[in-house]
C-alpha positions in Angstrom: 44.1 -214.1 71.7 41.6 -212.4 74.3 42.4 -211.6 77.4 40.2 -214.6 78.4 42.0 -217.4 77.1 44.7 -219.5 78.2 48.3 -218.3 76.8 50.6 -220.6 75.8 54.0 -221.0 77.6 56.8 -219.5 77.1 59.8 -222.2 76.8 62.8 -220.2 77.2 65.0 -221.8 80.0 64.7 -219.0 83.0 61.5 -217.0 82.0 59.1 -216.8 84.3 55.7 -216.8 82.5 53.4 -216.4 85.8 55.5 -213.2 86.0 54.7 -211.6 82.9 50.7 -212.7 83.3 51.1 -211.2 86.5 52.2 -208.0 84.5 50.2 -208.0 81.8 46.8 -209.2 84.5 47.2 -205.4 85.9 46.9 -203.4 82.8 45.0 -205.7 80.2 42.1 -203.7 80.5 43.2 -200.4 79.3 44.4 -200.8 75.3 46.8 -197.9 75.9 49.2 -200.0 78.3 51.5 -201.7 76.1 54.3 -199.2 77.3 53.6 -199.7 81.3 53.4 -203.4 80.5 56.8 -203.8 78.6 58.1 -200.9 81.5 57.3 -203.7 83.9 58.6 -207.1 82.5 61.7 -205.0 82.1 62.0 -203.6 85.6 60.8 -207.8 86.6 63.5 -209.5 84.4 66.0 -206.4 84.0 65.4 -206.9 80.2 63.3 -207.5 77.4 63.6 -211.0 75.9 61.8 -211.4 72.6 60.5 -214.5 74.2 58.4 -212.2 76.3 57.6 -209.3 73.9 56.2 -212.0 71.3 54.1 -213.3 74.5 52.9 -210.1 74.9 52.0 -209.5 71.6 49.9 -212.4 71.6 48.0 -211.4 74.9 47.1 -208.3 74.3 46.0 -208.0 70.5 48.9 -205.6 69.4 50.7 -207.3 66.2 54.4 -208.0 67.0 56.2 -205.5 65.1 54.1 -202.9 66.3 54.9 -204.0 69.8 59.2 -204.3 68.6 58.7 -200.9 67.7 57.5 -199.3 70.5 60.0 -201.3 72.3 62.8 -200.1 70.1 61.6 -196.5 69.9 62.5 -196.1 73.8 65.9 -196.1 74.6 65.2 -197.1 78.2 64.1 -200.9 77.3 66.9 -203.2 76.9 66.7 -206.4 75.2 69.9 -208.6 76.8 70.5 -209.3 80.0 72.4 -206.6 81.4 74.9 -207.3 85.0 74.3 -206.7 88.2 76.3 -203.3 88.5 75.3 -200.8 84.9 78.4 -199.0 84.2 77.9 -195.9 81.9 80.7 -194.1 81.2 80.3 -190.1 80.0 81.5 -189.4 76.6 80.0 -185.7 76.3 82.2 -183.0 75.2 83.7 -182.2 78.6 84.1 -186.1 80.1 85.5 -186.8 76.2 88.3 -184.2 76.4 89.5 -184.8 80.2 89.8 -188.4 79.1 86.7 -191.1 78.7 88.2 -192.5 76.0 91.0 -193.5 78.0 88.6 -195.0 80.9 86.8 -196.9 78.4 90.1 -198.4 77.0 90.8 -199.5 81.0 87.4 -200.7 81.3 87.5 -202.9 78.3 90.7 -204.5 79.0 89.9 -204.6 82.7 87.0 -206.2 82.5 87.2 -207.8 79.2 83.7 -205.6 78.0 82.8 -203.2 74.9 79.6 -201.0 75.2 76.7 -202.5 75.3 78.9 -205.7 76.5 78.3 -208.0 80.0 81.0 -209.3 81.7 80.3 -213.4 81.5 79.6 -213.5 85.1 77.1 -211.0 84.9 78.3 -208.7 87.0 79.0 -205.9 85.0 77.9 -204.2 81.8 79.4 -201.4 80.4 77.2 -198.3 78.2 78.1 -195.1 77.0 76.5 -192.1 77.5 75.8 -188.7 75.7 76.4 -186.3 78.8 75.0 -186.7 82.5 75.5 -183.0 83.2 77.9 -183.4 85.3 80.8 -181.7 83.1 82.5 -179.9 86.5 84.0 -183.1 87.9 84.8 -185.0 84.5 85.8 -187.7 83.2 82.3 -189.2 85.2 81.3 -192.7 85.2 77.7 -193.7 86.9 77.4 -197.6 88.2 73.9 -198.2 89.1 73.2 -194.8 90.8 76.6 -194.4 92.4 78.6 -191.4 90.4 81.9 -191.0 90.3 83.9 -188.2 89.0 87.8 -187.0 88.2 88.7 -190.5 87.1 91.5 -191.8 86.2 92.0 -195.7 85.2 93.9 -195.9 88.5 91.1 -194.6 90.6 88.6 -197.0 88.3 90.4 -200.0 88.9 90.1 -199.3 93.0 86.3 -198.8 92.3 85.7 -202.0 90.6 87.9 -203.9 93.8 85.3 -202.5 96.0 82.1 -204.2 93.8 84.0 -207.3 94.1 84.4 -207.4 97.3 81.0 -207.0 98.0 80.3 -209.8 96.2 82.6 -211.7 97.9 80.9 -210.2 101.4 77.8 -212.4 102.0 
């Protein structure tokens, strides 16, 4: 399909196909841009529904398992929806010994979540982690950008209380 023509719509309940156009309208003229443009409907929808990557496909001329594969190559893009608060829990050398395993236990009977797992409210989504570096104040566990260090399930639970609560705040 060239740039040019019209694209047909995608029909999955909840995507927004102006969106994407928008996306893909700002870097269709340069061939290289496949990565930006699949970097933006991700940072737009917070994942990477097929839906969107076959729509893409079609737009810009790049067959569709050429385009899944540079989507899978990059551990950055996601392809479910992920909640509103990403928790990634440390399982490095340091974070594994002083006890992740035993935080990820709490999280998944807390919350009801395995990695790669959202809760069904979509408020939380749990992933593990290689090593963030921060090996001084393990067992760490990031959520969005907040870290938090020396855990314990005790202090995790009291965490979590706070992100509810500001849900509950309006």
């Amino acid at each position: 399909m060239s740039p040019q023509e019209k694209p047909k719509t995608i029909t999955k309940p909840g995507i927004d196909t102006s969106k994407v156009e928008k996306i893909i309208q700002n870097y269709i003229e340069n061939n290289g841009n496949a990565l930006t443009i699949l970097q933006s409907v991700q940072e737009s929808f917070g994942y990477l529904p097929f839906e969107v990557i076959e729509h893409i496909s079609e737009r810009i001329g790049i067959p569709l398992g050429k385009m899944y594969g540079i989507a899978t190559f990059y551990a950055q893009f996601k392809f479910h929806r992920r909640g509103k608060y990403i928790i990634q829990i440390c399982d490095g050398t340091a974070c594994h010994v002083k006890g992740s395993m035993l935080l990820e236990e709490f999280i998944t009977k807390e919350l009801g979540i395995k990695p790669t797992e959202t809760t069904s409210d979509n408020l939380f989504s749990l992933e593990k982690v290689a090593c963030f570096g921060c090996c001084a104040i393990a067992p760490v566990v990031f959520i969005n950008k907040d870290v938090y260090g020396n855990l314990t399930p005790a202090k995790l639970k009291k965490i979590f209380k706070k992100y509810r609560r500001m849900e509950a705040t309006p």
